[in-house]
C-alpha angles and dihedrals in degrees: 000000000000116000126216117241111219118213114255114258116288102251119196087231077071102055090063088085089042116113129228111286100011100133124211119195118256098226089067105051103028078086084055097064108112094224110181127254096287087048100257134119138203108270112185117198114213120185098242093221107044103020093233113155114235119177146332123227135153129262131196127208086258092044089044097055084041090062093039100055097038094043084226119099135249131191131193108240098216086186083052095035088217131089123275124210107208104254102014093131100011096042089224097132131190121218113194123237094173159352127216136173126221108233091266097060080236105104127038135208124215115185101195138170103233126191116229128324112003092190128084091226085065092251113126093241129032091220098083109113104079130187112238115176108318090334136090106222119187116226112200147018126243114260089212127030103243084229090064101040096047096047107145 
């Protein structure tokens, strides 16, 4: 009797030599993602219409299919040890447009559409406070007091 052979497992480090539009399956190479040792990986949110970055937060594999079923999308809180789903408390949701790797499979790119402020100061981004010269400017004010978009 004659044994199939599978393929062997589908690595990032493949998918240099891959053209525009091949497809792969997921299945495959979400066991591929390089999630640090607490099982998380880098997820940067970037607004899909104007390219501002807006945050930065951590996803595990759980919190990753989540978003990618809902269309809404879901973090791991490391501080709360639970997930977060952008705008539970502060109703500032994020609807993903879409989800990209880096080449390594340890970063990952969600370009989102987010309502309102995606920072907890209030200020659309959490990027605002910018090194010039030897001094830290900031560089916006916050759309919503904090006070005001986390009322209980």
């Amino acid at each position: 009797m004659c044994q199939k052979n599978s393929p062997p497992p589908l690595s990032f480090k493949q998918l240099e030599k891959a053209s525009q539009g091949d497809r792969f399956d997921w299945s495959q190479l979400k066991t591929q993602i390089k999630f640090d040792q607490n099982g998380l990986i880098p997820a940067i949110a970037q607004q899909f219409d104007t390219k501002e970055v807006l945050m930065m937060a951590w996803m595990n594999l759980q919190s990753l299919e989540e978003t990618l079923k809902t269309g809404r999308v879901c973090y791991w809180s490391r501080s709360r040890q639970n997930y977060w789903r952008k705008g539970e408390e502060s109703g500032q949701i994020q609807l993903l447009k879409s989800l990209a790797f880096d080449c390594d499979g340890d970063t990952i790119l969600l370009t989102v559409d987010q309502t309102g402020p995606a920072c907890h100061t209030g200020r659309r981004s959490c990027f605002y406070s910018q090194v010039k010269g030897n001094k830290l400017e900031i560089t916006s004010e916050p759309l919503i007091d904090p006070d005001t978009l986390y009322q209980k």
